[in-house]
C-alpha positions in Angstrom: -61.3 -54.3 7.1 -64.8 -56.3 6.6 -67.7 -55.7 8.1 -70.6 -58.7 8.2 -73.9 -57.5 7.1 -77.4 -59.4 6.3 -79.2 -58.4 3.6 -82.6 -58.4 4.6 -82.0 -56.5 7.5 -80.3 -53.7 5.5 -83.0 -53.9 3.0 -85.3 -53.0 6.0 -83.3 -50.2 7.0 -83.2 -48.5 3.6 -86.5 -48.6 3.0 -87.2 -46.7 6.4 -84.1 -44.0 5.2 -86.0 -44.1 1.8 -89.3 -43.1 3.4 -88.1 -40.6 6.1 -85.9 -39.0 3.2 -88.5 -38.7 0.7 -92.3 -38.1 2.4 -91.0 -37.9 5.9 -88.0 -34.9 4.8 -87.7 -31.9 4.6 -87.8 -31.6 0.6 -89.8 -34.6 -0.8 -87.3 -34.9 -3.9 -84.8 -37.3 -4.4 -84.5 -41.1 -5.5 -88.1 -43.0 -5.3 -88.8 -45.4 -2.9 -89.5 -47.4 -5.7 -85.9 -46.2 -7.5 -84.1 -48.0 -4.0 -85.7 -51.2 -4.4 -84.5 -51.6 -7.7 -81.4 -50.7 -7.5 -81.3 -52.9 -4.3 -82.5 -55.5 -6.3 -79.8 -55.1 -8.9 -77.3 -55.3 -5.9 -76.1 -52.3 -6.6 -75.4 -51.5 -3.4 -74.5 -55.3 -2.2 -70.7 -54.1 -0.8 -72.0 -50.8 1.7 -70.8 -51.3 4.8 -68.4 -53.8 4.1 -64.9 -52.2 4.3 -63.3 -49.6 6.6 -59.8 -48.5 5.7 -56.7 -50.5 7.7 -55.0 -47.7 8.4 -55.0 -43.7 7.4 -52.1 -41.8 7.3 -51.7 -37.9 6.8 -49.9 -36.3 4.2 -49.9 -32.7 5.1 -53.4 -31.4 4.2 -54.7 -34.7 2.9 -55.0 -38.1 4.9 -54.4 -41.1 2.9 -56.4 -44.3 3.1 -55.5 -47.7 2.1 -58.2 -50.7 2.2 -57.0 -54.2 3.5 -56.8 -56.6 0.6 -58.9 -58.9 2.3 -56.8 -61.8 1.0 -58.5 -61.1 -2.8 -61.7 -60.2 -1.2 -61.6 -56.3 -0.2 -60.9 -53.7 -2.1 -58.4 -54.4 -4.7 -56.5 -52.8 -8.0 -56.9 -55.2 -10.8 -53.5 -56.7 -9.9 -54.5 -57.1 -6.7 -52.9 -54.4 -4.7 -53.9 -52.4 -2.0 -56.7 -49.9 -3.0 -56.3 -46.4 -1.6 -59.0 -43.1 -0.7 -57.6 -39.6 0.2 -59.1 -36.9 2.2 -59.0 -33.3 2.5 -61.4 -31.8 5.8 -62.5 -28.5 4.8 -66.3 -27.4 5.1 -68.1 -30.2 6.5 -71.6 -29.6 4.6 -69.8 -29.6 1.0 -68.1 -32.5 -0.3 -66.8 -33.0 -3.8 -66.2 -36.6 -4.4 -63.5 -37.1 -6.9 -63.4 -40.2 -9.1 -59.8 -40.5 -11.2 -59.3 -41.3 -14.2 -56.7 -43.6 -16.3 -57.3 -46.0 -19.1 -59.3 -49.4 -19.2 -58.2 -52.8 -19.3 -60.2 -55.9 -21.4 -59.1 -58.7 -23.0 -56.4 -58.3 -25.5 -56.2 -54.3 -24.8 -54.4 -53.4 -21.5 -54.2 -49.2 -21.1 -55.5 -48.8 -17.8 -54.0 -47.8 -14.1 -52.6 -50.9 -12.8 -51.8 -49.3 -8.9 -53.5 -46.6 -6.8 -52.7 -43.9 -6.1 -50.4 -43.6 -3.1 -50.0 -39.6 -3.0 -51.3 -36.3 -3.4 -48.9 -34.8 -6.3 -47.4 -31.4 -4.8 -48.7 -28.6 -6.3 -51.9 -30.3 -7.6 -53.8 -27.6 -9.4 -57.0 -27.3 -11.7 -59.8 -27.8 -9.8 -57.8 -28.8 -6.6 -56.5 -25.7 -6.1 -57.0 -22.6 -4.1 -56.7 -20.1 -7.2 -55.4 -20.0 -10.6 -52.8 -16.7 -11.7 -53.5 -16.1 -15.0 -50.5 -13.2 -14.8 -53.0 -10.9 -15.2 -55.4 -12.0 -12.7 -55.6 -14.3 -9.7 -59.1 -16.9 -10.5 -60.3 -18.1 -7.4 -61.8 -21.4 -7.6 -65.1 -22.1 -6.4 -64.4 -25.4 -4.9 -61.2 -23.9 -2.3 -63.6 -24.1 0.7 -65.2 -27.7 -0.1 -63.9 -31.0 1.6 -62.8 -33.2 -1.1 -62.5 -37.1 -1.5 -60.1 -38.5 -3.9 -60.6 -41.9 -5.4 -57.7 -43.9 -6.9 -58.3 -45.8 -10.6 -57.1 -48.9 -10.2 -59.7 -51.2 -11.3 -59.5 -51.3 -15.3 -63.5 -50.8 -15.6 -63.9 -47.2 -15.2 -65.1 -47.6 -11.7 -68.0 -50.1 -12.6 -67.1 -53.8 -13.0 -67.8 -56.6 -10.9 -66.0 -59.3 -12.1 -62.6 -61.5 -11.7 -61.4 -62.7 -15.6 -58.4 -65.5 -15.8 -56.2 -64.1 -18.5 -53.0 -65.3 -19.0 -52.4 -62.7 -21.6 -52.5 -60.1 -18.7 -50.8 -62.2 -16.5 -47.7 -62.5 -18.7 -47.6 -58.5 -20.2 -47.8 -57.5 -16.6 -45.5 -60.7 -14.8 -49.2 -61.3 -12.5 -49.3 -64.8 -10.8 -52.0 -66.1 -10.9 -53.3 -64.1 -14.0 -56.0 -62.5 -12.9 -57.8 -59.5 -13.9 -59.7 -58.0 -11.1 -62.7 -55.7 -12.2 -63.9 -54.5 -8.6 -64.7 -51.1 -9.4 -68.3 -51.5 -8.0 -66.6 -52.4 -4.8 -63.8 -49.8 -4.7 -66.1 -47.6 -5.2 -68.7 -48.4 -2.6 -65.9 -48.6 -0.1 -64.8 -44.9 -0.9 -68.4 -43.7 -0.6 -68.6 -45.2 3.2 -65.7 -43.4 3.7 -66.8 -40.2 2.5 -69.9 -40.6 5.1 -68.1 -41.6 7.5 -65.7 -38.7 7.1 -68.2 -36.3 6.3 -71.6 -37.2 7.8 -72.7 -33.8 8.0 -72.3 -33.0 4.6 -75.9 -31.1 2.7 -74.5 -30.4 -0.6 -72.3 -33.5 -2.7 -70.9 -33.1 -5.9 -69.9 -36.5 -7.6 -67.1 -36.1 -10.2 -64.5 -37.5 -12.2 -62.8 -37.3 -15.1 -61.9 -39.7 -17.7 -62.7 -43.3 -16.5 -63.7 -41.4 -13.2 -66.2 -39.1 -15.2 -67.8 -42.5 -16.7 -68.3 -43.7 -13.1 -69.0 -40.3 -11.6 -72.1 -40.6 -14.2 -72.4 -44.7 -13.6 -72.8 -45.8 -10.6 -71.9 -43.5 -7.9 -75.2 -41.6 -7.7 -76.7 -44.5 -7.0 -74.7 -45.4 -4.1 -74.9 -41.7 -3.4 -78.1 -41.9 -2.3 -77.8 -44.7 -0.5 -75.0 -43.1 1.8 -76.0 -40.3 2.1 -79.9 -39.9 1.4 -82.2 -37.6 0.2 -82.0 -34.9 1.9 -78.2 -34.3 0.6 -78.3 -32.2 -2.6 -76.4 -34.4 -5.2 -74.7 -33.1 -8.5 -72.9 -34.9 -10.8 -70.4 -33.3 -12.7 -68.7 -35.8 -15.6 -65.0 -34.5 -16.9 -64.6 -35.9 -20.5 -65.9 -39.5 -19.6 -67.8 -39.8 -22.6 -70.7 -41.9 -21.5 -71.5 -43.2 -25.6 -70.4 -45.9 -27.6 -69.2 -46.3 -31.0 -71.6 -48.9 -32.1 -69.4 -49.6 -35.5 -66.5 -51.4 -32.4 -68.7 -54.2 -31.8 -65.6 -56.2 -30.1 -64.7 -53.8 -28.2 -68.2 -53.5 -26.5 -69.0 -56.9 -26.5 -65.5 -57.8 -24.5 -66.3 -54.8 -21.9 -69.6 -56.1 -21.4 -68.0 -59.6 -21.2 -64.9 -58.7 -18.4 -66.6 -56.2 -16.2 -69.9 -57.3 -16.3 -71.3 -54.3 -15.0 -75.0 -54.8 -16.6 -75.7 -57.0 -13.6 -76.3 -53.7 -11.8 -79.0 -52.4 -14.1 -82.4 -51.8 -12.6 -85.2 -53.8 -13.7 -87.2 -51.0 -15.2 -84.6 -49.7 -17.4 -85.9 -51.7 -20.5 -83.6 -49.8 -22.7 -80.4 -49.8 -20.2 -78.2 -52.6 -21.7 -74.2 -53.5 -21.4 -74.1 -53.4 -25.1 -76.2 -50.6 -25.9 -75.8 -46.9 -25.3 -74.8 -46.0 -21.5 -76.9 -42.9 -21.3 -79.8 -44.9 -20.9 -78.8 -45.3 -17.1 -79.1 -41.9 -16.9 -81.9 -41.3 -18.0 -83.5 -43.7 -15.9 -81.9 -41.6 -13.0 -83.7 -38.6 -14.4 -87.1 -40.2 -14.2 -86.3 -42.1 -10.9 -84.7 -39.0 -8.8 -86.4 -36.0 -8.9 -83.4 -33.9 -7.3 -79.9 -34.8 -9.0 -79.0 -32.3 -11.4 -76.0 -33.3 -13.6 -73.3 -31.5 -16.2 -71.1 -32.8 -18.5 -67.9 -31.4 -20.2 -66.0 -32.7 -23.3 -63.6 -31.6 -26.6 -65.8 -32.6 -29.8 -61.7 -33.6 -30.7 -60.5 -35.7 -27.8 -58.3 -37.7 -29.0 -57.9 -39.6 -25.7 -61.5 -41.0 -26.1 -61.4 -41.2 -30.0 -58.5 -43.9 -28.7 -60.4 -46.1 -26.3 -63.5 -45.7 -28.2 -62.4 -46.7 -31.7 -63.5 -43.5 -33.8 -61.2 -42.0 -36.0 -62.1 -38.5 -36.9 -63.1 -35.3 -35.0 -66.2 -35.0 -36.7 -67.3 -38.7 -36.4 -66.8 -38.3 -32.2 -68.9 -35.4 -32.2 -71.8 -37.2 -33.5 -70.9 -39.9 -31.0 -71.1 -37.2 -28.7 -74.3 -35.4 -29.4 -76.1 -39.0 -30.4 -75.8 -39.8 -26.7 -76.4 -36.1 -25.0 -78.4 -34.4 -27.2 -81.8 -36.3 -25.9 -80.6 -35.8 -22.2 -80.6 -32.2 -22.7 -83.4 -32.5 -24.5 -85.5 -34.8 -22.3 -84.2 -32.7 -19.0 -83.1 -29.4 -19.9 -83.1 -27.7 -16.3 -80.4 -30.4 -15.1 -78.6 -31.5 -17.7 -76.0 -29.1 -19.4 -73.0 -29.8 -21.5 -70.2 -27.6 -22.0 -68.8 -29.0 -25.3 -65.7 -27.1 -26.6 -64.5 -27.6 -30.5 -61.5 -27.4 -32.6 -60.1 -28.7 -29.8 -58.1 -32.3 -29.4 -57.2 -32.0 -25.3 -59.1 -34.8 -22.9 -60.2 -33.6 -19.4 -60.3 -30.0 -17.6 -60.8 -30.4 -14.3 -57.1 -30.7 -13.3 -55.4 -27.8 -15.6 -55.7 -24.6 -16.2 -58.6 -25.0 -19.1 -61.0 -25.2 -16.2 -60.3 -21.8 -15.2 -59.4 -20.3 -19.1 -61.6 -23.0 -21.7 -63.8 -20.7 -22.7 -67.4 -20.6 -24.5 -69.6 -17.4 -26.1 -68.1 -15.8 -23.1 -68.7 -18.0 -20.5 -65.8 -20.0 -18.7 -65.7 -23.7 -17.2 -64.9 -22.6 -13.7 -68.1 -20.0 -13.8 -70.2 -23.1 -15.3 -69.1 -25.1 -12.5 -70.0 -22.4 -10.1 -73.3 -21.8 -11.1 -74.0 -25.4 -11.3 -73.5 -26.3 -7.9 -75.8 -23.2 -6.5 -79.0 -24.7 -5.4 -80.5 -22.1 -7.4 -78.3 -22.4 -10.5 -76.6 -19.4 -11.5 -76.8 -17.5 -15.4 -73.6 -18.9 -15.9 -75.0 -22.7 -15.9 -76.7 -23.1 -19.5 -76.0 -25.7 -22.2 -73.3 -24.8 -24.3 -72.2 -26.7 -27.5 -69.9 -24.6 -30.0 -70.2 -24.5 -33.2 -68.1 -26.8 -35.2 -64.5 -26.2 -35.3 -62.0 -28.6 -37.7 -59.0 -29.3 -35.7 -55.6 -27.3 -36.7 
């Protein structure tokens, strides 16, 4: 369901939230006044409070959400089906916002999600579950007592495009009339982060994730919108589950048809000089860094994944390491009190979060799920420090 807004107006608005959350709160952290306007400029947050689910229906523990098409103009997959949020009501101040993952979609190369999701799979585990029984011991997980939002993949551009492409290529591989690809991940996306509010308005502590495509947009565009939503005075993590966030600048096509289809540069604020849709993506971040003085962020990865070495065009283990530290060694670098990696080698598996490597994947003693707990302490934990293991050839 739409919702009218004016611009102005809401422009007004947020720059009152901006200042009462920042000189007027109680911590004066968080995204710059200066940091909103640009990113309001950009229009990054041009589809908040637009949508409201048409209906919601509960499946056991979880209550599923599916968007109104809008006739083409809601919330949409990329074959322009109905576009669908789940929720889970646990504790009301912590909310882990979950972004999911599956493919991408441009022109000529078509491995992405093409529906949403439409339910919870029983006996969801990893980082959705209550525990993990090693048979010799029962793990609890950290997150068992946090309210959780699941986000379905559906738009083919990892959760940031903004853009409808006529490709009759698509159209015929998938039997879509007419053939279009629709890229409305920047809408999706702000349309799930209402609903989080809306669900959760008392919530103090956020963690935005995702893995895959969801880790890219966990680490794109959602902390932006975060803020936004929910203000300064929520603490915000990010935690990004083998999205890898780089490029491989040798697959010049490939980058120049992303850029081209889900024209997500649009959003880029002003001041990023460096921050381009053909250039390396953890420029963004590091404008976040320098803009918002609160987020703290963490990012996981195999130096072997071979899902990324897929969609990315790199051949060899050792080749998508370097990919890997090109782009995060000078975050960690640049901001080593809030951004840690916990990169394992010799290792070819994608993401984490949702098996059991997030309780056992392991480094110099120290596993994921104890990373992750640290992490999101507002005080981080001993448990929460950059870890990159040594080289390991795959088997």
């Amino acid at each position: 369901m739409q919702n009218g807004s004016r611009r102005p107006a809401r422009l007004l608005i947020l720059l009152i939230v901006a200042l009462a959350t920042t000189s007027l709160g109680f911590r004066c952290q968080g995204l710059s006044l200066l940091g909103f306007i640009e990113l309001h400029r950009a229009g990054i947050d041009k589809y908040l409070g637009q949508f409201t689910p048409a209906t919601s229906e509960v499946q056991g523990e979880w209550t599923k959400h599916t968007f109104d098409t809008e006739d083409g103009d809601g919330p949409v997959c990329i074959n322009g089906t109905e576009f669908t949020v789940f929720t889970r009501a646990r504790d009301p101040e912590k909310v882990f916002f979950f972004l999911n993952g599956g493919g991408a979609c441009w022109q000529n190369f078509y491995f992405c999600s093409q529906n949403a999701t439409q339910s919870i799979p029983a006996g969801i585990g990893g980082i959705f579950a209550e525990s993990f029984d090693t048979g010799s011991e029962v793990i609890d997980n950290p997150f068992a007592d946090w309210s959780m939002v699941l986000v379905s993949y559906c738009d083919g551009s990892v959760h940031s495009g903004d853009n409808d492409v006529i490709d009759p290529v698509y159209g015929s591989a998938f039997g879509i009339d007419p053939p279009i690809r629709r890229h409305r991940g920047l809408r999706n996306l702000s349309a799930a982060m209402d609903l989080a509010k809306a669900e959760f308005p008392l919530a103090r502590k956020l963690v935005v994730a995702g893995s895959s495509a969801g880790g890219v947009g966990a680490t794109g565009f959602a902390p932006g919108l975060a803020r936004f939503v929910f203000g300064n005075r929520t603490d915000l993590l990010v935690f990004n589950d083998a999205g890898p966030v780089s490029i491989n600048p040798n697959d010049t096509a490939g980058i120049a048809a992303r850029a081209a289809d889900w024209q997500f540069g649009q959003v880029y604020p002003e001041s990023c000089e460096a921050c381009s849709d053909t250039g390396d993506p953890t420029e963004a971040i590091h404008w976040r860094f320098e803009n918002d003085s609160a987020v703290r962020e963490s990012f996981y990865s195999t130096d072997g994944d071979a899902t990324n070495r897929f969609f990315l065009n790199v051949p060899t283990q050792a080749a998508y390491r370097q990919v890997l530290l090109d782009g995060h060694d000078p975050l960690h670098e640049a901001y080593p009190d809030r951004y840690k990696r916990f990169i394992r080698s010799g290792d070819d598996s994608h993401t984490a979060f949702g098996s059991p490597i997030y309780y056992l994947g392991e480094i110099d003693g120290v596993r994921l799920h104890e990373f992750a707990e640290d992490f999101v302490q507002r005080r981080p934990g001993p448990n929460w420090i950059d870890l990159v293991e040594d080289f390991i050839p795959l088997p």
